[in-house]
PQR file of N, CA, C, O and H, with PARSE charges and radii, in Angstrom:
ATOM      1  N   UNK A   1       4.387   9.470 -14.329 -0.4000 1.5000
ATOM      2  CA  UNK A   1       4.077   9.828 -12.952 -0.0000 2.0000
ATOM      3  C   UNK A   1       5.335  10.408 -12.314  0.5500 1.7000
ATOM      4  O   UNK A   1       6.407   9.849 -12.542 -0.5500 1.4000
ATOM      5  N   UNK A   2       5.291  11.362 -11.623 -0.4000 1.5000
ATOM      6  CA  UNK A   2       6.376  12.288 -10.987 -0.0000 2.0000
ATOM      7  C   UNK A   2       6.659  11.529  -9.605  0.5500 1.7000
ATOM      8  O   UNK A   2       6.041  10.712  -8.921 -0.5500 1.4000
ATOM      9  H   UNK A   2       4.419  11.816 -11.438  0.4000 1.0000
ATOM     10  N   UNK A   3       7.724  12.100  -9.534 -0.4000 1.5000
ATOM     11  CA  UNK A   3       8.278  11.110  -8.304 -0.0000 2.0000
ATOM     12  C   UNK A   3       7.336  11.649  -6.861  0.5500 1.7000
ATOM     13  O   UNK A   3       7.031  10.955  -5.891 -0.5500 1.4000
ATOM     14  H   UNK A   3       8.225  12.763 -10.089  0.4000 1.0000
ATOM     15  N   UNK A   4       6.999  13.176  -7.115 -0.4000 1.5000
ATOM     16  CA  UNK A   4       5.812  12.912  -5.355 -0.0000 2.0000
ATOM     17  C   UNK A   4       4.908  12.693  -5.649  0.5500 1.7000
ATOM     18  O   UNK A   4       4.096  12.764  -4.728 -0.5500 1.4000
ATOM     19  H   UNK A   4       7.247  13.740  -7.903  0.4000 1.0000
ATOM     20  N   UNK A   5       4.391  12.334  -6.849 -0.4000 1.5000
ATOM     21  CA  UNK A   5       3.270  11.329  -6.982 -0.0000 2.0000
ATOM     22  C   UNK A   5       3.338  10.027  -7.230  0.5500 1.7000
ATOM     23  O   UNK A   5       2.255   9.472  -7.045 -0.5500 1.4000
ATOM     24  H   UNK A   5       5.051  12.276  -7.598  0.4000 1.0000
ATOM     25  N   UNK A   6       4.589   9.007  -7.737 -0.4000 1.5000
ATOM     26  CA  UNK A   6       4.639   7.928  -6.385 -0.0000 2.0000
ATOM     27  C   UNK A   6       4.679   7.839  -5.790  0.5500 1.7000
ATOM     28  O   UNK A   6       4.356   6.739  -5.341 -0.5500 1.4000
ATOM     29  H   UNK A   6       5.469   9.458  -7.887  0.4000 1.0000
ATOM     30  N   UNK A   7       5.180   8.981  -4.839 -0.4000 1.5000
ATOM     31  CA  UNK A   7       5.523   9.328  -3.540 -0.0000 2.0000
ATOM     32  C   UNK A   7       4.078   9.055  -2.366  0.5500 1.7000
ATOM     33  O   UNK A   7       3.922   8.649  -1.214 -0.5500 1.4000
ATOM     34  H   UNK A   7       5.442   9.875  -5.203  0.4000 1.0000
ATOM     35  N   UNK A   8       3.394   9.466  -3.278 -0.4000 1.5000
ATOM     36  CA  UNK A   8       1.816  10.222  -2.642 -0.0000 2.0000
ATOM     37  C   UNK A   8       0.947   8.334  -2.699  0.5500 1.7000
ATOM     38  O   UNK A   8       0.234   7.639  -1.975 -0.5500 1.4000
ATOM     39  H   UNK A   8       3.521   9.796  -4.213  0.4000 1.0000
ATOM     40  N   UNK A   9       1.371   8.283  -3.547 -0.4000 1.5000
ATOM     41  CA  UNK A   9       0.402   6.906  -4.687 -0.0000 2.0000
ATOM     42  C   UNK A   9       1.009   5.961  -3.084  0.5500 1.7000
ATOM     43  O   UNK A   9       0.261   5.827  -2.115 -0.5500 1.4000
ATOM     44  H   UNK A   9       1.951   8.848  -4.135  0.4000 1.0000
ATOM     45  N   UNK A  10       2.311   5.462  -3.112 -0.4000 1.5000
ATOM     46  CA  UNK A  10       3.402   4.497  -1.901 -0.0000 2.0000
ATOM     47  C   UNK A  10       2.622   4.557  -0.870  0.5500 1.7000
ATOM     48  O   UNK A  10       1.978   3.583  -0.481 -0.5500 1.4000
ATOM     49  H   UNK A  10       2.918   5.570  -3.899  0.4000 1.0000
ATOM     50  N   UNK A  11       2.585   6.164  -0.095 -0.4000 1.5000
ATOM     51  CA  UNK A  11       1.869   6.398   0.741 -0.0000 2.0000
ATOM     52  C   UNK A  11       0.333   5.931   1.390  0.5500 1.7000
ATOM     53  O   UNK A  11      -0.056   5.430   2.445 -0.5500 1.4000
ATOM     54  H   UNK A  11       3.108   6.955  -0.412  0.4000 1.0000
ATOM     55  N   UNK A  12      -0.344   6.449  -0.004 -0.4000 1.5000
ATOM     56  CA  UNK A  12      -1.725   5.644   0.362 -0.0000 2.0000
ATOM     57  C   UNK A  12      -1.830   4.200   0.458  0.5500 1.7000
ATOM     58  O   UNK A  12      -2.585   3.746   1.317 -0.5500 1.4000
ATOM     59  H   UNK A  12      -0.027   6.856  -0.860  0.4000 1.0000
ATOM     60  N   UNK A  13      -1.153   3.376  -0.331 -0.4000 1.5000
ATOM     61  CA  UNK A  13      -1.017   2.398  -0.424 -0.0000 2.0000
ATOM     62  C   UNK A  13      -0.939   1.653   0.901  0.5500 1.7000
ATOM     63  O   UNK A  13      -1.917   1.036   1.325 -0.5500 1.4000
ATOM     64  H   UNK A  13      -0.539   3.745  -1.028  0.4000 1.0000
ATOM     65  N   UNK A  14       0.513   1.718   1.728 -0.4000 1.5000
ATOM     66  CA  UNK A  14       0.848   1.909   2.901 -0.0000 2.0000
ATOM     67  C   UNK A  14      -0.702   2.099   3.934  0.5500 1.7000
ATOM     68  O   UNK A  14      -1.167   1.245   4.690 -0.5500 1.4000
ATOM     69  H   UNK A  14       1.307   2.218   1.384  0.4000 1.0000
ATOM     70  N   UNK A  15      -1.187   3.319   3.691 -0.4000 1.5000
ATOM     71  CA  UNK A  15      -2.029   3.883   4.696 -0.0000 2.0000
ATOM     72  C   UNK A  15      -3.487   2.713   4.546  0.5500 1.7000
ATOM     73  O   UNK A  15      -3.970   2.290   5.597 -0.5500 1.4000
ATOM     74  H   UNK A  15      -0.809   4.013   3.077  0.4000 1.0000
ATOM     75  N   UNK A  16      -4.062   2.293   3.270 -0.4000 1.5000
ATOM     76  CA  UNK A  16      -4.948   1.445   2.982 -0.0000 2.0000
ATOM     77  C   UNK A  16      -4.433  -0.196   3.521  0.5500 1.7000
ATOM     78  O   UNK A  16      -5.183  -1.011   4.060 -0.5500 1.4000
ATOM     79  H   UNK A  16      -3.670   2.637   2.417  0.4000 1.0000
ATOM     80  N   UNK A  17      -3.351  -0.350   3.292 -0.4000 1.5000
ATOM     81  CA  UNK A  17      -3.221  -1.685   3.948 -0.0000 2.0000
ATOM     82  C   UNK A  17      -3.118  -1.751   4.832  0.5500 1.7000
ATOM     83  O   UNK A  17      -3.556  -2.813   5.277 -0.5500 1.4000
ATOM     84  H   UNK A  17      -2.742   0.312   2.855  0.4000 1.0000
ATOM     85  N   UNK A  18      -2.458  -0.719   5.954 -0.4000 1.5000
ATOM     86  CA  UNK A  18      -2.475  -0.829   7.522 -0.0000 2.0000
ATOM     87  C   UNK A  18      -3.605  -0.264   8.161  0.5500 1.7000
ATOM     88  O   UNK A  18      -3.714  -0.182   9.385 -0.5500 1.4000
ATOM     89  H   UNK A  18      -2.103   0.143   5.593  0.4000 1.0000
ATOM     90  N   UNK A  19      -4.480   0.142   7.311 -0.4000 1.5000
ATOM     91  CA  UNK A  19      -5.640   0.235   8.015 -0.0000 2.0000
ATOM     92  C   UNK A  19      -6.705  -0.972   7.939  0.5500 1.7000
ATOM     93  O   UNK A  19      -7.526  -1.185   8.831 -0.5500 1.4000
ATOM     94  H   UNK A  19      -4.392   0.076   6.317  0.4000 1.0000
ATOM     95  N   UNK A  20      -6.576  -1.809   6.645 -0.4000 1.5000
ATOM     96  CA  UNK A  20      -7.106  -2.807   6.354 -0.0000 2.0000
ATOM     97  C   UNK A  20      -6.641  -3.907   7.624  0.5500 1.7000
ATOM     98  O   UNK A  20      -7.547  -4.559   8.141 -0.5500 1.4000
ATOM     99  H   UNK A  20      -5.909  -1.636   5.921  0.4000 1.0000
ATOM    100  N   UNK A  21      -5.225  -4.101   8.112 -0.4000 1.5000
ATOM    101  CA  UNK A  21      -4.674  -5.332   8.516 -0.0000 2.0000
ATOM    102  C   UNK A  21      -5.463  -4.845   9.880  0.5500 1.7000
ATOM    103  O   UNK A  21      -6.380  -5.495  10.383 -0.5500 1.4000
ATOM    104  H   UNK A  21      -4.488  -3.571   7.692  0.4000 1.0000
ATOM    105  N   UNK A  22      -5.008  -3.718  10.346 -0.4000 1.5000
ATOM    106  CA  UNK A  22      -5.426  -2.839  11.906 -0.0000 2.0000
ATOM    107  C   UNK A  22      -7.134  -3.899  11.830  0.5500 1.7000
ATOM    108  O   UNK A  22      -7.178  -4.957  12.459 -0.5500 1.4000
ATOM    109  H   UNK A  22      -4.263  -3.191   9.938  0.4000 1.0000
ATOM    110  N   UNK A  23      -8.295  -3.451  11.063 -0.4000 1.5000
ATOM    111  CA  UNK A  23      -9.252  -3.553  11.617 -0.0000 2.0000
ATOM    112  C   UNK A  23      -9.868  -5.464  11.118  0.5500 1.7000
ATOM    113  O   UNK A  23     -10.895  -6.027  11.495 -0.5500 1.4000
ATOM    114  H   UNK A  23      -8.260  -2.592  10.552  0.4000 1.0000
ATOM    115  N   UNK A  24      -9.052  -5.861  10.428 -0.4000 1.5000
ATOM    116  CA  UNK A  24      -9.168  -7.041  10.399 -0.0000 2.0000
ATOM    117  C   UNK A  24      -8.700  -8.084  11.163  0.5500 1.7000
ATOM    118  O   UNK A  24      -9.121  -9.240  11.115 -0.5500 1.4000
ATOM    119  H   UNK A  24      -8.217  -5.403  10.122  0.4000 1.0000
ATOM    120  N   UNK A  25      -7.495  -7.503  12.132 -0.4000 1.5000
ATOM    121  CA  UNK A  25      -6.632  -8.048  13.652 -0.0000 2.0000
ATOM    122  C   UNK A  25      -7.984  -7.692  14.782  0.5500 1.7000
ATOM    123  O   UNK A  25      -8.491  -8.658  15.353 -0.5500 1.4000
ATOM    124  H   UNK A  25      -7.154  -6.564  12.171  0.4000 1.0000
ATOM    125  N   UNK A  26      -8.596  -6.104  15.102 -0.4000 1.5000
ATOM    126  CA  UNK A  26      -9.288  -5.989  15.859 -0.0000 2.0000
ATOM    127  C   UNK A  26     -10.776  -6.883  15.490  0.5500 1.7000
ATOM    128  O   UNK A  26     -11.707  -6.573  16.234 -0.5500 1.4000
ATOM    129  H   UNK A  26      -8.184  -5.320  14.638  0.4000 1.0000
ATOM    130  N   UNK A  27     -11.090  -7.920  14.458 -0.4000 1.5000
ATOM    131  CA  UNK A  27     -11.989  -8.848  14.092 -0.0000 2.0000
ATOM    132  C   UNK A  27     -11.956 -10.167  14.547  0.5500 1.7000
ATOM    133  O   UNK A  27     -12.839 -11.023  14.521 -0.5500 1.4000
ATOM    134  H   UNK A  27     -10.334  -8.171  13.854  0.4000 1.0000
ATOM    135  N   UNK A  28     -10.476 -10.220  15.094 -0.4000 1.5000
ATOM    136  CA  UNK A  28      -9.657 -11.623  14.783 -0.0000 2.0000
ATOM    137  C   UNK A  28      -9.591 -12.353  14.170  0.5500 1.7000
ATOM    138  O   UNK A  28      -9.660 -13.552  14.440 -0.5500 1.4000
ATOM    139  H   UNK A  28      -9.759  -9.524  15.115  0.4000 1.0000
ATOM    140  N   UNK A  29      -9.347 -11.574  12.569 -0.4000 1.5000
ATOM    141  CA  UNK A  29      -9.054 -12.629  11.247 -0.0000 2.0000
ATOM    142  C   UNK A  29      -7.648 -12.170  11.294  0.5500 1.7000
ATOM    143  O   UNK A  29      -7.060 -11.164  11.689 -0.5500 1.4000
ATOM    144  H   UNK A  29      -9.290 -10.600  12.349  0.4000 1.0000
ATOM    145  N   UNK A  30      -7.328 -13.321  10.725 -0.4000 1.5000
ATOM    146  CA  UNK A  30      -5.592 -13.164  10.037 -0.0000 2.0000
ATOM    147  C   UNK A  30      -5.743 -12.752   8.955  0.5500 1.7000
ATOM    148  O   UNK A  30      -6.682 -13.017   8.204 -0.5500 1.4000
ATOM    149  H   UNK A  30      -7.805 -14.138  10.404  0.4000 1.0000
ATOM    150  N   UNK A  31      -4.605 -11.876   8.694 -0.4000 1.5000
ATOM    151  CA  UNK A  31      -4.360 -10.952   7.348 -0.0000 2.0000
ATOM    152  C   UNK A  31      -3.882 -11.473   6.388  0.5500 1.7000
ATOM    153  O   UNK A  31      -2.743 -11.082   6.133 -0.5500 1.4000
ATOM    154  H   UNK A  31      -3.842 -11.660   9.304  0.4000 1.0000
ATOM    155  N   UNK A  32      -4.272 -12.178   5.765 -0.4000 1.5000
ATOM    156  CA  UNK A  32      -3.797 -13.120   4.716 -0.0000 2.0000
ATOM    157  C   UNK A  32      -4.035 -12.243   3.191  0.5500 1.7000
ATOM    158  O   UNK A  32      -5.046 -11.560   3.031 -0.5500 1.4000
ATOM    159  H   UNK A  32      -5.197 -12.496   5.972  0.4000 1.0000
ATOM    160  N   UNK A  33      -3.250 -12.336   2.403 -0.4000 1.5000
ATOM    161  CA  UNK A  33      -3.218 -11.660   1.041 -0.0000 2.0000
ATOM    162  C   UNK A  33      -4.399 -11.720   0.261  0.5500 1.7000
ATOM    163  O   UNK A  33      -4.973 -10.823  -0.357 -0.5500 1.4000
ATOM    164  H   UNK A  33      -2.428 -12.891   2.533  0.4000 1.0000
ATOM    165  N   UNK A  34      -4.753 -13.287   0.428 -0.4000 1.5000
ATOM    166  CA  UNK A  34      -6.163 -13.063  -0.269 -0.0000 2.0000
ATOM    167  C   UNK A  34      -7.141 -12.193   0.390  0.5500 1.7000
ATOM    168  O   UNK A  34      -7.589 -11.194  -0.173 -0.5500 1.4000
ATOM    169  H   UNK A  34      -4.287 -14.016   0.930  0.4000 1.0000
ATOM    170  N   UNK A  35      -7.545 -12.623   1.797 -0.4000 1.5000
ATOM    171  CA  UNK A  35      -8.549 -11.838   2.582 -0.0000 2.0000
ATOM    172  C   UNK A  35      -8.239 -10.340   2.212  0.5500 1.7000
ATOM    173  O   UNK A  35      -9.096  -9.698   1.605 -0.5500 1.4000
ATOM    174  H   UNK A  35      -7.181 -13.434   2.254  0.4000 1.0000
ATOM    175  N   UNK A  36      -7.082  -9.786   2.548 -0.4000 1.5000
ATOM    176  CA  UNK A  36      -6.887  -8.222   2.104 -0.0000 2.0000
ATOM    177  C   UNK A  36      -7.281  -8.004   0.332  0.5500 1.7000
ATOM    178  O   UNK A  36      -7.560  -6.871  -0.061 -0.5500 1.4000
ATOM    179  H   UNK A  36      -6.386 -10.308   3.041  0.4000 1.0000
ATOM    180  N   UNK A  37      -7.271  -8.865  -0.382 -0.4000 1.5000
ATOM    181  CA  UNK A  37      -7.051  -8.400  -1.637 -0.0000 2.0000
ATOM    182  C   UNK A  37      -8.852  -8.696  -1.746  0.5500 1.7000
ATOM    183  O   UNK A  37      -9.387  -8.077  -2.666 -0.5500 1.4000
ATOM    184  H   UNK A  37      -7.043  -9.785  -0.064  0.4000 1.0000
ATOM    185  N   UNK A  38      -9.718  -9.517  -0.947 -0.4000 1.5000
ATOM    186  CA  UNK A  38     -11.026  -9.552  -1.169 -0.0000 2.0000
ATOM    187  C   UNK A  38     -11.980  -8.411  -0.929  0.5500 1.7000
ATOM    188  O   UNK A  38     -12.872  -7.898  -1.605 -0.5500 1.4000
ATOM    189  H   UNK A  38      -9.284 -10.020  -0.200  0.4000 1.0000
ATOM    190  N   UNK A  39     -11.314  -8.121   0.667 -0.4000 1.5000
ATOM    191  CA  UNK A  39     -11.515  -6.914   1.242 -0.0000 2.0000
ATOM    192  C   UNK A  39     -11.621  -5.411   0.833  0.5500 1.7000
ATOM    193  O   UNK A  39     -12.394  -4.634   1.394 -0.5500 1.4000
ATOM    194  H   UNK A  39     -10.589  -8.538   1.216  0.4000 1.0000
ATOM    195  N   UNK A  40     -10.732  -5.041  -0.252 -0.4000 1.5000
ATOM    196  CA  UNK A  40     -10.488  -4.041  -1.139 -0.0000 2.0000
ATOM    197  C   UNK A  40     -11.057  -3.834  -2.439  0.5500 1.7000
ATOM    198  O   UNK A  40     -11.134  -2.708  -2.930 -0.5500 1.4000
ATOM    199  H   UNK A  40     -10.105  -5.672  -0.707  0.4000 1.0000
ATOM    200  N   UNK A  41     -11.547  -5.099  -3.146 -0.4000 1.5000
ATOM    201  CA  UNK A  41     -12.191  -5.654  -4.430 -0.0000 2.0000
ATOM    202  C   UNK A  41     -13.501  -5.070  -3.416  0.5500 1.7000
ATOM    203  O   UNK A  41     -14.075  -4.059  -3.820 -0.5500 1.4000
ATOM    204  H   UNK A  41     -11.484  -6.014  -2.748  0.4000 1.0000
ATOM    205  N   UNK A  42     -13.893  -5.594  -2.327 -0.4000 1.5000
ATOM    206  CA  UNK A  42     -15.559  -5.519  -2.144 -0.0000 2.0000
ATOM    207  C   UNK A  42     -15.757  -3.923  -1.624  0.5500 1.7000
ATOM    208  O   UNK A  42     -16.897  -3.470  -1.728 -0.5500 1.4000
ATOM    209  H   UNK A  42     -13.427  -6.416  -1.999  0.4000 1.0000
ATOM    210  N   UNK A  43     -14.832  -3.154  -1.137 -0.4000 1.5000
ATOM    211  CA  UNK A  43     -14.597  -1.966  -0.854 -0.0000 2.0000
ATOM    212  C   UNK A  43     -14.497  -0.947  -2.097  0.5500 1.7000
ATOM    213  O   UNK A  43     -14.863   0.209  -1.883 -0.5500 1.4000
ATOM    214  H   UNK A  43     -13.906  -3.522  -1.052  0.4000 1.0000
ATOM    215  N   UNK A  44     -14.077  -1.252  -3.245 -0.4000 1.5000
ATOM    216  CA  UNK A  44     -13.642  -0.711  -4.353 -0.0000 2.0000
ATOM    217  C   UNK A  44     -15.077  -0.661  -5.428  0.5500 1.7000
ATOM    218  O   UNK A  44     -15.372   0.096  -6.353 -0.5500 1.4000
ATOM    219  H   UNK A  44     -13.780  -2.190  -3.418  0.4000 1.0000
ATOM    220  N   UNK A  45     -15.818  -1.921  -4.771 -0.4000 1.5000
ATOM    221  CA  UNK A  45     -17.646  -2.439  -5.700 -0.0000 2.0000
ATOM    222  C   UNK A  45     -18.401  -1.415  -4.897  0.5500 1.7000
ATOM    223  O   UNK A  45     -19.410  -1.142  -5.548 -0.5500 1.4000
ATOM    224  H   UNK A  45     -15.579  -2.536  -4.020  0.4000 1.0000
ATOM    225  N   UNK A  46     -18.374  -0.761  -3.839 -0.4000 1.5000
ATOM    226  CA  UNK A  46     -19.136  -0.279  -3.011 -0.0000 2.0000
ATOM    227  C   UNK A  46     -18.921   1.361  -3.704  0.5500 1.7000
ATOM    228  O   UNK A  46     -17.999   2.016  -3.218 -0.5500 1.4000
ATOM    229  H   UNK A  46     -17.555  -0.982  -3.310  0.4000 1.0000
ATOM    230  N   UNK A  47     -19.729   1.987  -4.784 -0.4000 1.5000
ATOM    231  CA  UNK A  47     -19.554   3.256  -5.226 -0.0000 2.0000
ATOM    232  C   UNK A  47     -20.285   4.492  -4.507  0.5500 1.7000
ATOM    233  O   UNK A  47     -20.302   5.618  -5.004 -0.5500 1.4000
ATOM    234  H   UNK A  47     -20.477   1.455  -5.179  0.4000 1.0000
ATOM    235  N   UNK A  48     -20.982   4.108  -3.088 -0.4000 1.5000
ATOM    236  CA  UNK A  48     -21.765   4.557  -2.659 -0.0000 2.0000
ATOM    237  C   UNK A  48     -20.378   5.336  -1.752  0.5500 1.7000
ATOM    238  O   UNK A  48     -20.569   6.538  -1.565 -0.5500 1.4000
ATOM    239  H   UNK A  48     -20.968   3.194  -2.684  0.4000 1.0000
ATOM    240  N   UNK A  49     -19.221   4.857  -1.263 -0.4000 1.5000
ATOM    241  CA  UNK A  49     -18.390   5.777  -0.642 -0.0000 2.0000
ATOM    242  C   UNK A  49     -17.479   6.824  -1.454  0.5500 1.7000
ATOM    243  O   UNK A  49     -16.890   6.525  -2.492 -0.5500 1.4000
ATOM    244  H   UNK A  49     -19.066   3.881  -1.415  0.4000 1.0000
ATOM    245  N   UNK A  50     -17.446   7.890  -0.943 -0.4000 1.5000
ATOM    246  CA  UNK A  50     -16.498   8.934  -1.644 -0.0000 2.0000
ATOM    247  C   UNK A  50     -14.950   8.802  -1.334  0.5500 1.7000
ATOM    248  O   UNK A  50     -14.337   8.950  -0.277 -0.5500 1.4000
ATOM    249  H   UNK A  50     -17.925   8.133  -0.100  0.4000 1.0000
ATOM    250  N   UNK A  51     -14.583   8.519  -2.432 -0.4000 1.5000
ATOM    251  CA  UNK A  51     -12.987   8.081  -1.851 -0.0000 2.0000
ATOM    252  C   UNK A  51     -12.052   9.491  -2.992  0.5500 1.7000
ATOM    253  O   UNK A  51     -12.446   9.825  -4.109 -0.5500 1.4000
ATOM    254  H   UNK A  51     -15.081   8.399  -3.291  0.4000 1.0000
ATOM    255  N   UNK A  52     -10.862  10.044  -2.300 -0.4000 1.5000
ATOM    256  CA  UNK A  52     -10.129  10.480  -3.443 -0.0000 2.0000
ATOM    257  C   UNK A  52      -9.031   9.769  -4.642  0.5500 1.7000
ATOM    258  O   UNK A  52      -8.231   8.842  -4.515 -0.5500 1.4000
ATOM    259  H   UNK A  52     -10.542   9.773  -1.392  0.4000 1.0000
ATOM    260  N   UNK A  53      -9.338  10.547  -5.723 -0.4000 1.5000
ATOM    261  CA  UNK A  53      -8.850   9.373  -6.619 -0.0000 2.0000
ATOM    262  C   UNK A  53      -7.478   8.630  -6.468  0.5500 1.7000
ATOM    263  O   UNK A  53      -7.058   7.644  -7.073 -0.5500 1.4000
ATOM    264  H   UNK A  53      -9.987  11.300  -5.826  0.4000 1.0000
ATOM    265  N   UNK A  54      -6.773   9.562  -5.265 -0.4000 1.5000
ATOM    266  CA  UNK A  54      -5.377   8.980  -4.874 -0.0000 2.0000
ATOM    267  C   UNK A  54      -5.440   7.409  -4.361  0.5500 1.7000
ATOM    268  O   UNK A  54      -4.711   6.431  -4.529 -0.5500 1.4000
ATOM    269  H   UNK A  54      -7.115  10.363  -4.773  0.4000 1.0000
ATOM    270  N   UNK A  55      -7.076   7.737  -3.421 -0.4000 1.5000
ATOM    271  CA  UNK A  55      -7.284   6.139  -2.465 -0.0000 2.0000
ATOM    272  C   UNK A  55      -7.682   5.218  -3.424  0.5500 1.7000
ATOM    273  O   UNK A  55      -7.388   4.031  -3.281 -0.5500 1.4000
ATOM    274  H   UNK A  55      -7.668   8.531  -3.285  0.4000 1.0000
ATOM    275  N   UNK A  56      -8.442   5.693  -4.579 -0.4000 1.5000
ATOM    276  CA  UNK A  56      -9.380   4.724  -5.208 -0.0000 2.0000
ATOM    277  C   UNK A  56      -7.940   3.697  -6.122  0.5500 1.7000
ATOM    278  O   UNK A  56      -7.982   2.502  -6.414 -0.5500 1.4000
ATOM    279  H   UNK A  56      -8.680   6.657  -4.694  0.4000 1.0000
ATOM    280  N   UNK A  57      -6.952   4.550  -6.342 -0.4000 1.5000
ATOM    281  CA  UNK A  57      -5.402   4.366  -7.551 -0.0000 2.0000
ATOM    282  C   UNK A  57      -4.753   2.994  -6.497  0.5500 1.7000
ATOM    283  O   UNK A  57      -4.422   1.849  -6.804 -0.5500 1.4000
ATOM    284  H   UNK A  57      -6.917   5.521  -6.105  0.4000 1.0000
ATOM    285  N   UNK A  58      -4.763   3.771  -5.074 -0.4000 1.5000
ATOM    286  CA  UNK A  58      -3.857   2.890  -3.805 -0.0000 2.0000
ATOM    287  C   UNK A  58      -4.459   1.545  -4.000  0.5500 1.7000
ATOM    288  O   UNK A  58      -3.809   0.569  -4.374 -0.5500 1.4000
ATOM    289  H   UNK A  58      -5.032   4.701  -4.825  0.4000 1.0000
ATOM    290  N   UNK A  59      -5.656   1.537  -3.747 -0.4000 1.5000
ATOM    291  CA  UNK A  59      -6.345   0.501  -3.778 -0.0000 2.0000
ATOM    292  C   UNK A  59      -6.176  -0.503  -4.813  0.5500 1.7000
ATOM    293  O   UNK A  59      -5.649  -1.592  -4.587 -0.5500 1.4000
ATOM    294  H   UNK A  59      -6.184   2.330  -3.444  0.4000 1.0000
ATOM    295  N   UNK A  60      -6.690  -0.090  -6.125 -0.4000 1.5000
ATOM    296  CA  UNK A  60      -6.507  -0.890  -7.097 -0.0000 2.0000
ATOM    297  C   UNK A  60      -4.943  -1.454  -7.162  0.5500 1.7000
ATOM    298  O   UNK A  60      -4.721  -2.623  -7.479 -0.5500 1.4000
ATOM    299  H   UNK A  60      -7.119   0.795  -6.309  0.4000 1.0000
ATOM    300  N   UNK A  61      -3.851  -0.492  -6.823 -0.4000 1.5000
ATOM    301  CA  UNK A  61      -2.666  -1.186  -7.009 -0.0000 2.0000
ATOM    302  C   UNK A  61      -2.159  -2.205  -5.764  0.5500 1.7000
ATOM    303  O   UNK A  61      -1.346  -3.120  -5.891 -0.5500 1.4000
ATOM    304  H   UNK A  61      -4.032   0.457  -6.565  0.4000 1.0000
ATOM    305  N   UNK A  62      -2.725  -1.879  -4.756 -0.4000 1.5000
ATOM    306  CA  UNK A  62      -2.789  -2.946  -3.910 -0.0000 2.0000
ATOM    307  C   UNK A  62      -3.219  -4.727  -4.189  0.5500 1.7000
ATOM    308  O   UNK A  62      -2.664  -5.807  -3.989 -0.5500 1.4000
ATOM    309  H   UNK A  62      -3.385  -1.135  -4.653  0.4000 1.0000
ATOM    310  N   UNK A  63      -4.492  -4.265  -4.743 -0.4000 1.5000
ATOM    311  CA  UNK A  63      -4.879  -5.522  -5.240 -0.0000 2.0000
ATOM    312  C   UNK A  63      -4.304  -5.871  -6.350  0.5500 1.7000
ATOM    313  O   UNK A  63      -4.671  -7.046  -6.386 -0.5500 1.4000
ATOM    314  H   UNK A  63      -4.943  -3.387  -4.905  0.4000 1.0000
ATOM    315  N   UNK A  64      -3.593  -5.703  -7.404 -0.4000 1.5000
ATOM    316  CA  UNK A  64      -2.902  -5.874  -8.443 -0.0000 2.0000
ATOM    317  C   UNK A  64      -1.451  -6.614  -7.546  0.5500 1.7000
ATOM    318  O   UNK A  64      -1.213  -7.811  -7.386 -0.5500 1.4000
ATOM    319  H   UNK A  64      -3.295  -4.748  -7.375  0.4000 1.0000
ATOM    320  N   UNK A  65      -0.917  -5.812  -7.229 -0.4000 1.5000
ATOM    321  CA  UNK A  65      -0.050  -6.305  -5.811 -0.0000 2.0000
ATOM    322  C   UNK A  65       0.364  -7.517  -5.568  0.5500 1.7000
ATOM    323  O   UNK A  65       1.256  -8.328  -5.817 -0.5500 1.4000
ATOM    324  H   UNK A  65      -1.111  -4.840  -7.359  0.4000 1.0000
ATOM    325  N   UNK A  66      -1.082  -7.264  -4.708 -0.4000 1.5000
ATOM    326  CA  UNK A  66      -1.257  -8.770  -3.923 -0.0000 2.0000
ATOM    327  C   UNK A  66      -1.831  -9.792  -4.516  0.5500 1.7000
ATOM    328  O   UNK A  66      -2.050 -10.847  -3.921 -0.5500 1.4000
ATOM    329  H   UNK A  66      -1.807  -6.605  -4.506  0.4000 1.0000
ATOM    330  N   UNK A  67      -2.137  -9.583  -5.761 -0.4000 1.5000
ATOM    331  CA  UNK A  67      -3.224 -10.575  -6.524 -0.0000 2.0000
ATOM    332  C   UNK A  67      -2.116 -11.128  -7.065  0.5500 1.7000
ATOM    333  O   UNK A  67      -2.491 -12.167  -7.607 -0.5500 1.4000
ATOM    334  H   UNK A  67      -1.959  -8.726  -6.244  0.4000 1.0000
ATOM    335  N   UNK A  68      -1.072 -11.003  -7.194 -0.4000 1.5000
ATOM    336  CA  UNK A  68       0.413 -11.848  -8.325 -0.0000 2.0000
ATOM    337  C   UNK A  68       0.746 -12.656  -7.511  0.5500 1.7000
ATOM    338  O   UNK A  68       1.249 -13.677  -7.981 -0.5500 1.4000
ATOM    339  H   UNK A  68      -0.767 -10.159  -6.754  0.4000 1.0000
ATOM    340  N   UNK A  69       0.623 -12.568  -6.032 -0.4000 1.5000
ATOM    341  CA  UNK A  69       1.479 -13.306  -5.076 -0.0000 2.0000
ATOM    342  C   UNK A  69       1.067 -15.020  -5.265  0.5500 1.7000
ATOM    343  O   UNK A  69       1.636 -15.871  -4.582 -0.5500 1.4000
ATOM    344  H   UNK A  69       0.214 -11.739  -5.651  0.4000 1.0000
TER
END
């Protein structure tokens, strides 16, 4: 992998979790690692949304991530 495509990969990553924490604060759940890492697993089962393969990569490494913690 080339460095602006970790570059790109960091990014989404970034962009998927702060959008995850954003609308799970406006729920009033706390952002807890598991909840985010459930959140993304049940988002990731859902093949009915079109995601690009950059988001679908962010995602999975997110939960890989956060799943060690």
């Amino acid at each position: 992998m080339s460095t602006k495509d970790s570059d790109a990969l960091y990014n989404e990553m970034c962009r998927v979790v702060g959008k995850v924490v954003l609308e799970m604060r406006d729920l009033g759940q706390e952002p807890k690692h598991a909840v985010i890492v459930g959140v993304l697993r049940t988002s990731l089962a859902n093949k009915k949304i079109k995601r690009s393969e950059t988001t679908e990569e962010a995602m999975r490494a997110v939960v890989e991530a956060l799943a060690r913690k």
